[in-house]
C-alpha positions in Angstrom: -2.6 15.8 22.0 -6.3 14.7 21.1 -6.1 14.0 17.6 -8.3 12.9 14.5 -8.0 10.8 12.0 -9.8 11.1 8.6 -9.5 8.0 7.1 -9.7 7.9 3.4 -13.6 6.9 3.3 -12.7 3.7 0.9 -11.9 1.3 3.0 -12.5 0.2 6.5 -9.7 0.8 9.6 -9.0 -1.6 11.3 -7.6 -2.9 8.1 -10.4 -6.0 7.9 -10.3 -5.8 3.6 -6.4 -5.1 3.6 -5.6 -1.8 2.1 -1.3 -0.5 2.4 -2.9 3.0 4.2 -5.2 1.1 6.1 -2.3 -1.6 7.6 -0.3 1.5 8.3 -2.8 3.2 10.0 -3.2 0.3 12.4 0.8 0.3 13.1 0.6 3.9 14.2 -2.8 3.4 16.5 -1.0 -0.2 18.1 2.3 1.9 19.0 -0.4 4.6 20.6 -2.1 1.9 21.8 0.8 0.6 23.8 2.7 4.2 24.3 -0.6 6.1 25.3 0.9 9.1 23.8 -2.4 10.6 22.4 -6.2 10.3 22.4 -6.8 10.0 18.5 -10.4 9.4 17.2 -10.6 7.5 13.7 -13.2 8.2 11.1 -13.7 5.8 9.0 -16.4 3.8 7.2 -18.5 1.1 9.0 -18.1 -2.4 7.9 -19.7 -5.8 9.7 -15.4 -7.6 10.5 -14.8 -4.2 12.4 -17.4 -5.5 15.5 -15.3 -7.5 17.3 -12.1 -6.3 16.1 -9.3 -6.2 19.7 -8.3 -2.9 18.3 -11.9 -1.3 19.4 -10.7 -1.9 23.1 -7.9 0.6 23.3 -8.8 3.6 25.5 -6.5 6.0 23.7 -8.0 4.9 20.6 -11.3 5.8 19.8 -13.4 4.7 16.1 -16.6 6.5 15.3 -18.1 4.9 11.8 -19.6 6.5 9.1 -22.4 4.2 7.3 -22.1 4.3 3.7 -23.5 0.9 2.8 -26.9 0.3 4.0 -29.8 1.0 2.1 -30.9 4.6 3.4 -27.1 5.7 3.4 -27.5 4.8 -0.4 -30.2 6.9 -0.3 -28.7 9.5 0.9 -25.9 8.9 -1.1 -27.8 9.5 -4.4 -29.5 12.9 -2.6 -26.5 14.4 -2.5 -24.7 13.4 -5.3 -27.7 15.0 -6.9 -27.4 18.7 -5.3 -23.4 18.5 -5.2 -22.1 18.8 -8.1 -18.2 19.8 -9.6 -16.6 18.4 -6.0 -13.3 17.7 -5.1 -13.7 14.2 -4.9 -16.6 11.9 -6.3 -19.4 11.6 -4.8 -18.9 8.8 -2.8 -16.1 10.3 -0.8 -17.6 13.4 -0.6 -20.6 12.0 1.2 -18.8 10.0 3.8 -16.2 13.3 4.3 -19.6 15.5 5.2 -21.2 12.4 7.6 -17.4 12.4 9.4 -17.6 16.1 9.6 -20.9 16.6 11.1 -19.6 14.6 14.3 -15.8 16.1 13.9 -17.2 19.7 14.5 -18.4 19.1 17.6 -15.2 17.9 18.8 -12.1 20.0 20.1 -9.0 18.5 18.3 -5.6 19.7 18.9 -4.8 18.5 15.1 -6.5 16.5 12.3 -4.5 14.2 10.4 -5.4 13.7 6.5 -5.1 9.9 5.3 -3.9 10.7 1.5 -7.1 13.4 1.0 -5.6 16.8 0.4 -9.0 17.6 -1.1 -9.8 17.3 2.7 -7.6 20.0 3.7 -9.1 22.3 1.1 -12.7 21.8 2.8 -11.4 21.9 6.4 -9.4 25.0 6.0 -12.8 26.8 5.5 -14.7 25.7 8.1 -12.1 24.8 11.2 -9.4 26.4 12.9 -7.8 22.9 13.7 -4.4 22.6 12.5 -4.4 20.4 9.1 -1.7 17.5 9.1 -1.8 15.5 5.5 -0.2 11.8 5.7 0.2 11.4 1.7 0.9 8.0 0.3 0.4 8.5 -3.2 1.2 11.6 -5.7 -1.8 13.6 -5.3 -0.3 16.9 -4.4 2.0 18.9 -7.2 1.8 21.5 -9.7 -0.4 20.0 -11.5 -3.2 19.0 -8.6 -6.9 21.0 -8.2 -5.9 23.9 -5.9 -2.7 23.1 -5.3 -2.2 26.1 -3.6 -4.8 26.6 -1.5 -4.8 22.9 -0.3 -0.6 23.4 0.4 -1.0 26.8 2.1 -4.0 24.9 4.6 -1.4 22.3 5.8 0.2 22.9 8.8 2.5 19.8 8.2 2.8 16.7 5.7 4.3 13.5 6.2 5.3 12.1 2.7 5.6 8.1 2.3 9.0 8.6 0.4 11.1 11.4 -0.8 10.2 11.0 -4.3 6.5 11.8 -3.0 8.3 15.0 -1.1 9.4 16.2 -4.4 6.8 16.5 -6.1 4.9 18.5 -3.1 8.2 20.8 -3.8 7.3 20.8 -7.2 4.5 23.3 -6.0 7.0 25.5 -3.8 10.0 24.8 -1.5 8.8 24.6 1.5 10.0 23.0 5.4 6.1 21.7 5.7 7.2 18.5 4.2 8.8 15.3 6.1 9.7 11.9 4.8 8.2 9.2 7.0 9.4 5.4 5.3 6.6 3.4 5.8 7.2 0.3 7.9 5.8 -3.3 8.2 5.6 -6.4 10.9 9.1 -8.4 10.7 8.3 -10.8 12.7 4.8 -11.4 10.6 6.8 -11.2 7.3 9.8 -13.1 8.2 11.4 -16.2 6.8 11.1 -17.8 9.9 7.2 -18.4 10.5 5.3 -21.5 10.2 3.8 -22.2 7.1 0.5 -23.8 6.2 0.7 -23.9 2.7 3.2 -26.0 0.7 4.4 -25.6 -3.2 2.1 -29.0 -3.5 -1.3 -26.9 -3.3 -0.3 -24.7 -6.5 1.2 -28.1 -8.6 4.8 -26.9 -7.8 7.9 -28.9 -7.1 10.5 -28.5 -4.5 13.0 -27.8 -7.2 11.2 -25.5 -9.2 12.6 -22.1 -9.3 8.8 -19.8 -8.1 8.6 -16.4 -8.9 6.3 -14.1 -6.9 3.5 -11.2 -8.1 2.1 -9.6 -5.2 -0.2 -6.7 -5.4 -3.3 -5.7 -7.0 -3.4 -6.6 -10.7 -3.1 -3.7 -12.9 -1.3 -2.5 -15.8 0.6 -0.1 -13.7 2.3 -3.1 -12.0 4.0 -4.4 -14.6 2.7 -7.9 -14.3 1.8 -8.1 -18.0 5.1 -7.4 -19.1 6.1 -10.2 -16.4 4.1 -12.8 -18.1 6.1 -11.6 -21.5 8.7 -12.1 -19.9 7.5 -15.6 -18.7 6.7 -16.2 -22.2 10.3 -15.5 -23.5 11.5 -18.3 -21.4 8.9 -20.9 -21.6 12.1 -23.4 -23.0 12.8 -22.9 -19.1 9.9 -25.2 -17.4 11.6 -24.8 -14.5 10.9 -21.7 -13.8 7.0 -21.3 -12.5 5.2 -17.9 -11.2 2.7 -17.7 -8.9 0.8 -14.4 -9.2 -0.7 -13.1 -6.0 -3.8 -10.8 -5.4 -6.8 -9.1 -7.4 -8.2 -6.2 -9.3 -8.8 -4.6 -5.8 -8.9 -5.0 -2.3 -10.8 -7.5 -0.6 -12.5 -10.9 -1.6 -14.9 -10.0 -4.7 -14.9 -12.6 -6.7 -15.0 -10.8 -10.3 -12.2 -11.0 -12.3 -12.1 -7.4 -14.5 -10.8 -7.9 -18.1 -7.8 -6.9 -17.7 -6.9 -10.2 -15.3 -9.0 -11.9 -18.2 -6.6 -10.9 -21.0 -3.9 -11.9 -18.4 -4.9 -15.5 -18.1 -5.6 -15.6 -21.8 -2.2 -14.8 -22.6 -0.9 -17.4 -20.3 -2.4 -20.1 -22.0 0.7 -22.0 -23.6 2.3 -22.2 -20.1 -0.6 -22.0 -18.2 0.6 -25.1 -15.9 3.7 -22.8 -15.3 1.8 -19.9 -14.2 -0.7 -19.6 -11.4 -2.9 -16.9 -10.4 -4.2 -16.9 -6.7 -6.7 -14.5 -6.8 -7.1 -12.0 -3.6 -5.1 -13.0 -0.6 -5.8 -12.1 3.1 -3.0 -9.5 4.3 -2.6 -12.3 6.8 -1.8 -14.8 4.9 0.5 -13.5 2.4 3.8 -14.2 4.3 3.1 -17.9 3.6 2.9 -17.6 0.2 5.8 -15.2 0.2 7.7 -17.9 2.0 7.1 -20.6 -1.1 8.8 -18.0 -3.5 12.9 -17.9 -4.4 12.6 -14.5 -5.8 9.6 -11.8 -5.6 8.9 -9.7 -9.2 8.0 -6.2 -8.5 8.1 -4.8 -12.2 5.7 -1.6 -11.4 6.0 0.4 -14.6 4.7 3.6 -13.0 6.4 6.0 -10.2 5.1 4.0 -7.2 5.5 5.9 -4.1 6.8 3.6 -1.8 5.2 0.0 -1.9 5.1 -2.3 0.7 5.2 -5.6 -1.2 9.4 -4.4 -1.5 9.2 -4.0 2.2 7.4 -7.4 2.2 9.8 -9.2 0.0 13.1 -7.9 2.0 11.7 -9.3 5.3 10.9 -12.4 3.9 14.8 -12.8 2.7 13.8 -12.5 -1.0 15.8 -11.3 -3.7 13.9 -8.7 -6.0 13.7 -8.0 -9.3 12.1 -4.6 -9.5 12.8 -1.1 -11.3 13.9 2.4 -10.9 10.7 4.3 -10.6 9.3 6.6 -8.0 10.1 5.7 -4.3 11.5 2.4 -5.2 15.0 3.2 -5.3 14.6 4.0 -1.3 13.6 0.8 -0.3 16.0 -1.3 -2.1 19.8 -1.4 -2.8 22.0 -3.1 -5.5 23.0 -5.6 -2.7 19.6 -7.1 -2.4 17.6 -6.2 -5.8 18.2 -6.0 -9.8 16.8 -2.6 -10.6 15.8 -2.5 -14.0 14.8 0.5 -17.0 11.3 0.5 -17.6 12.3 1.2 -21.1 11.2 -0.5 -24.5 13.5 -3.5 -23.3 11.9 -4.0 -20.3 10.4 -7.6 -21.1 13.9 -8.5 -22.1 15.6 -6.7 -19.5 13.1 -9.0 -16.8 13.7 -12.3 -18.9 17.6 -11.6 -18.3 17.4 -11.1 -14.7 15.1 -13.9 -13.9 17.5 -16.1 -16.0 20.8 -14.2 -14.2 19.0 -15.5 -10.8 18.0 -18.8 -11.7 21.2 -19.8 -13.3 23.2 -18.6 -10.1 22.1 -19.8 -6.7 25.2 -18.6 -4.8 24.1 -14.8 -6.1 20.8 -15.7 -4.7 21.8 -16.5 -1.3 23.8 -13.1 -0.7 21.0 -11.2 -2.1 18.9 -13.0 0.7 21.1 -12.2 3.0 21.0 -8.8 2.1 17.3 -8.3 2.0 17.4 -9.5 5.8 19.5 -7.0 6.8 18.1 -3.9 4.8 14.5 -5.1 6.3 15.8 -4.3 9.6 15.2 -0.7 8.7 11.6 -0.6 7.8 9.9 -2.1 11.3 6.9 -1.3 11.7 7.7 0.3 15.4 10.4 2.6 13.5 7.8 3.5 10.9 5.3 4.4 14.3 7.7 6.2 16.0 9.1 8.2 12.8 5.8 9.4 12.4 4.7 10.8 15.9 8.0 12.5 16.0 7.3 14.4 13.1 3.6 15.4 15.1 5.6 17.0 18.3 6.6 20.0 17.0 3.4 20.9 16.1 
């Protein structure tokens, strides 16, 4: 099939700022790449890493970039927020969805694949013919969503991240349009076995210290505030130490929001027990991962299906994490302790830490576990899965 990809108009693909959609957009194009099953086109933003990226060689895959930085496409930016007004989306996204169109019309696609923009599908269905496939990664289409309708009835097929994401399409209508794809990452990138070039020295820890792990951007949906609570409860413990991976958002800005303020405020009485990294390349993060004996994942929100969980298995980890949205499909009792994000929660995250650091022999089976549940989220399963979905179309 000659396929499109409309890219969410955020970030840039290849993933050169990180981004979980963008890194599983690459999977899909490498397995195409190497598979030549289609000739798929990406949309995406322009950005300067993007140049010289090896990914640009493929010749099944195929990148046209929409400027949306330079000073005229600022410009033009403010012109049309201006004259458009009560959009889907904000402006911003609006104006790099109209720049992709006016090449994407010109083309002759078999099918156009949505990157998480259902407010795509609702535009597209007006203009184009093209069958409408959306890939949805977060909860954006339900009952309760602008035209929820219209946008569902447009589709000719959507590929949900997680089953919890599926059922709250369904909360709309029943329908067969919908298929789970698990998302997938690189085991032998995140694996216990690489070379690392970092050492618990750089961050002030010990080899005995028990380290705790945060990855993922900072926010109060994460649950990394109650983590430091929980930290707090057990400062008597100064073995214990947390390292607290990533930033407000993607890429390398260097501004800390308030939020990561009042977090490092907070932190103060055991601030040598705590450290926070700041943004980490998506490269890199496997060697941090690798100085950790168990990663936190405390999101107190339904998150649709994470990768940092996927992460954490393939680097052996056991997890603390909780029962909310696509969670419980990644993990299993054998490898995590799934927790309430009730009024306990600090408590119920002080225990477990505690439960794992008291008992290393429960540690190393929980490892063990997380090694063998990785196996089923490769990234050339997660590929496959989800062009298998696209043949019946």
């Amino acid at each position: 099939m000659k396929i499109a990809i409309l890219t969410s108009g955020i970030l840039p693909v290849p993933a050169v700022q990180g981004g979980a959609v963008e890194n599983l957009i690459d999977f899909y194009l490498a397995y195409n790449k190497r598979q030549k099953l289609h000739d798929i086109t990406v949309y995406s933003i322009k950005h300067p890493k993007t140049k010289q990226h090896p990914a640009l060689s493929s010749d099944v895959n195929h990148y046209y970039y929409i400027d949306t930085s330079s000073i005229i496409a600022k410009i033009l930016r403010t012109f049309y927020r201006l004259f458009h007004k009560d959009e889907y989306y904000n402006y911003f996204i609006e104006y790099y969805f109209e720049q992709a169109f006016k090449h994407l019309r010109k083309q002759s696609y078999d099918c156009i694949i949505l990157e998480n923009r259902p407010g795509y599908a609702y535009k597209l269905s007006q203009r184009l013919s093209t069958r409408l496939v959306l890939h949805l990664h977060n909860d954006l289409l339900n009952q309760n969503s602008k035209f929820h309708s219209e946008v569902l009835n447009s589709l000719h097929k959507i590929l949900t991240v997680s089953d919890y994401i599926k059922s709250r399409v369904c909360s709309i209508e029943e329908t067969d349009k919908v298929n789970t794809v698990h998302n997938g990452i690189d085991l032998q990138r995140f694996s216990p076995h690489i070379k690392c070039d970092i050492n618990r020295e750089d961050f002030g820890l010990s080899p005995d210290n028990f380290v705790l792990l945060f990855s993922g951007r900072i926010n109060k949906d994460k649950g990394v505030s109650e983590l430091i609570d929980a930290m707090l409860k057990l400062k008597d413990t100064s073995n214990i130490k947390l390292l607290i991976l990533g930033s407000s958002f993607f890429g390398d800005a260097i501004n800390e929001d308030e939020f990561i303020k009042s977090l490092k405020s907070k932190t103060r009485v055991i601030a040598d027990r705590i450290s926070f990294t700041g943004f980490i390349p998506y490269s890199k993060i496997p060697n941090y991962l690798k100085l950790a004996d168990v990663a936190v994942i405390p999101s107190i929100w339904d998150d649709p299906f994470p990768t940092t969980v996927l992460e954490a298995q393939g680097m052996g980890l056991p997890i603390i994490t909780t029962y909310r949205g696509g969670i419980p499909e990644e993990v299993t009792k054998n490898n995590a302790i799934m927790l309430e994000t009730d009024e306990h929660l600090v408590d119920h995250l002080a225990s477990a830490i505690l439960d794992l650091y008291q008992h290393p022999e429960k540690r190393q089976k929980m490892a063990a576990a997380s090694l063998e549940r990785s196996k089923l989220f490769d990234k050339e399963t997660y590929a496959k899965n989800f062009f298998a979905t696209l043949e019946n179309l």
